[in-house]
Kinemage of the C-alpha trace (Angstrom):
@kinemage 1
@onewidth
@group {chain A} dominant
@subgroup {mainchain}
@vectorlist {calphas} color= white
{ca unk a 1} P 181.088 195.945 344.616
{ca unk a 2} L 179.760 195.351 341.285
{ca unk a 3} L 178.443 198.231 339.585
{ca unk a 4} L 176.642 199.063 336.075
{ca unk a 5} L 175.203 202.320 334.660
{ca unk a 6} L 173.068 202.958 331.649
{ca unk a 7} L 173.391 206.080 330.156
{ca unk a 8} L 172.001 207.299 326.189
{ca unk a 9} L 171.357 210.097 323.890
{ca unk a 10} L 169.954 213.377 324.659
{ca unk a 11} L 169.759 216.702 323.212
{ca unk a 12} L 171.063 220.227 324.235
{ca unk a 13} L 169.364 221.590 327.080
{ca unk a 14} L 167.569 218.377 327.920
{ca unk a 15} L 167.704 215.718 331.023
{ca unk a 16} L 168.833 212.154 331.405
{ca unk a 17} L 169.085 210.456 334.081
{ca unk a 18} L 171.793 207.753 334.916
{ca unk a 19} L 171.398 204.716 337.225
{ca unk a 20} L 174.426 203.130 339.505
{ca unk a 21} L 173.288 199.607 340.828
{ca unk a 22} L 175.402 198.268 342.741
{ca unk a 23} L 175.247 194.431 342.887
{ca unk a 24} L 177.517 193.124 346.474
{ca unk a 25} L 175.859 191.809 349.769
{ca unk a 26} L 178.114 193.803 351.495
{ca unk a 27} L 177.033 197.062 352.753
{ca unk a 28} L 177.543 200.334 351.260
{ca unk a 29} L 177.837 202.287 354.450
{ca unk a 30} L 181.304 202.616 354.816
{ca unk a 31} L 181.733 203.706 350.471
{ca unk a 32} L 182.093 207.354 349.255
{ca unk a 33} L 180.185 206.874 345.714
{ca unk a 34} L 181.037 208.912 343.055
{ca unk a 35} L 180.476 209.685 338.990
{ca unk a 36} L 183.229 210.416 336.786
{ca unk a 37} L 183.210 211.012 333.419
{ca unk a 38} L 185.664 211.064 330.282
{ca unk a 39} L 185.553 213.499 327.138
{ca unk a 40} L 186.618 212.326 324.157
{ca unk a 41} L 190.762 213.553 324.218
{ca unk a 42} L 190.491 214.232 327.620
{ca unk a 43} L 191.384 212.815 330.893
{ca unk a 44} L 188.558 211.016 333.478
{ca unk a 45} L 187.583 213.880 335.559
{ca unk a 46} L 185.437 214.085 338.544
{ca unk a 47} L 181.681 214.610 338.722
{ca unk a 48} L 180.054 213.949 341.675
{ca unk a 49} L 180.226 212.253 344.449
{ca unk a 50} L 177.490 210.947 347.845
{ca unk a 51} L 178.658 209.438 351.015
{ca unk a 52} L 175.768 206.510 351.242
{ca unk a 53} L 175.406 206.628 354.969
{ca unk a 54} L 174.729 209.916 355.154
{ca unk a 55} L 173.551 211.455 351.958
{ca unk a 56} L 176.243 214.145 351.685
{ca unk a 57} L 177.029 215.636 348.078
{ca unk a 58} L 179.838 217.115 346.377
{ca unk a 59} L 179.937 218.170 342.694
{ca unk a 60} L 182.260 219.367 340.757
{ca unk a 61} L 182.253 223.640 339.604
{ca unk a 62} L 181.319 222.506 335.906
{ca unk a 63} L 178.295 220.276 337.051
{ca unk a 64} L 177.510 222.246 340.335
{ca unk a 65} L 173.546 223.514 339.609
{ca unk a 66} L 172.847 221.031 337.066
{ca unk a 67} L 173.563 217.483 338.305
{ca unk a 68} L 172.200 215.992 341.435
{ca unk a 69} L 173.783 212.654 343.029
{ca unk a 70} L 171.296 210.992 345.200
{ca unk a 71} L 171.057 207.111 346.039
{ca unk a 72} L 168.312 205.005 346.763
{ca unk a 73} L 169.953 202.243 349.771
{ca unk a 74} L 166.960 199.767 349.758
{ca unk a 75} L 167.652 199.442 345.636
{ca unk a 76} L 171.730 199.813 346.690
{ca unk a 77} L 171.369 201.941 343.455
{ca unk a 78} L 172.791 205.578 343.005
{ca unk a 79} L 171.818 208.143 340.213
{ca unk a 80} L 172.979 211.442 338.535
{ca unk a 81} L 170.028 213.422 337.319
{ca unk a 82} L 171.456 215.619 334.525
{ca unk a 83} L 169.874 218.679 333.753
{ca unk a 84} L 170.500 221.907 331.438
{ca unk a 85} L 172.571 219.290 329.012
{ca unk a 86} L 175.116 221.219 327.141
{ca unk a 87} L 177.621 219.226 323.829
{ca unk a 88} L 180.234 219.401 326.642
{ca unk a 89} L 178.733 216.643 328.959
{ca unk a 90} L 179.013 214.587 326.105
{ca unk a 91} L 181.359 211.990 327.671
{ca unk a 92} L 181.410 208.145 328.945
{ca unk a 93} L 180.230 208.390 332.630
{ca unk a 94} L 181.608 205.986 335.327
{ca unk a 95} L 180.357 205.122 338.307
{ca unk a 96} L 182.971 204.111 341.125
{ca unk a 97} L 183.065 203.209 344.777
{ca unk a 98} L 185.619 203.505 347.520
{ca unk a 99} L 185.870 203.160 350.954
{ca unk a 100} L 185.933 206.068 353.074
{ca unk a 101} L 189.179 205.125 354.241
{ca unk a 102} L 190.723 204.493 350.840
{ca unk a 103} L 192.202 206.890 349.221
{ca unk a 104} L 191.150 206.283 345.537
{ca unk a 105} L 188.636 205.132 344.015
{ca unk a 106} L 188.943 201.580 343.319
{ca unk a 107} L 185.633 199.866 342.265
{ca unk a 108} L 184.751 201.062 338.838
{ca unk a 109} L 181.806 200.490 336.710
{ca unk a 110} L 182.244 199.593 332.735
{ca unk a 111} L 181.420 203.157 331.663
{ca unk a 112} L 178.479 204.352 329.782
{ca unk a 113} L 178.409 206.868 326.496
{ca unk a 114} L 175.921 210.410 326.819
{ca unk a 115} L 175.979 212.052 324.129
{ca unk a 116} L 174.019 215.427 324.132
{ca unk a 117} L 173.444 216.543 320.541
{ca unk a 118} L 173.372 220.366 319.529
């Protein structure tokens, strides 16, 4: 599973919106999908995550309100519509895939920089 997200520049208290596609013939029914994201000094630290067959969400405490994971299967593309922006999201976001059966995460997108401006 290849994946790629594009992600940008936004300012306090505003929305972005970042895109997952993932490019693989296989299907996605048996992945857990999930954003992570890394602050500058800090370690990669979980964000989201939706089980593609089903459509079930889990987010973490610092996100939980603001973010929504959803996933579009016909475009095999998943999104994380960020809302209420605060300087502290400001972080490279990863996309990353696993099978339900894994354990960890092992498919990982190239990253991609927010930066939400005061």
């Amino acid at each position: 599973v290849q994946l790629q997200a594009l992600g940008g520049l936004v300012q306090a208290g505003g929305s972005l919106k970042l895109s997952c596609a993932a490019a693989s013939a296989r299907t996605l029914s048996y992945y857990l999908m999930g954003w992570f994201r890394q602050a500058p000094g800090k370690e990669r630290e979980f964000v989201a995550s939706i089980r593609w067959s089903l459509g079930s969400t889990d987010y973490a405490n610092a996100v939980q309100g603001r973010f929504t994971i959803s996933r579009d299967r016909a475009k095999n593309t998943m999104y994380l519509q960020m809302g209420s922006l605060k300087p502290d999201d400001t972080a490279v976001y990863y996309c990353a895939a696993r099978l339900l059966v894994a354990s960890e995460y092992n498919n990982w997108g190239q990253g991609t920089l927010v930066t939400v401006s005061s």
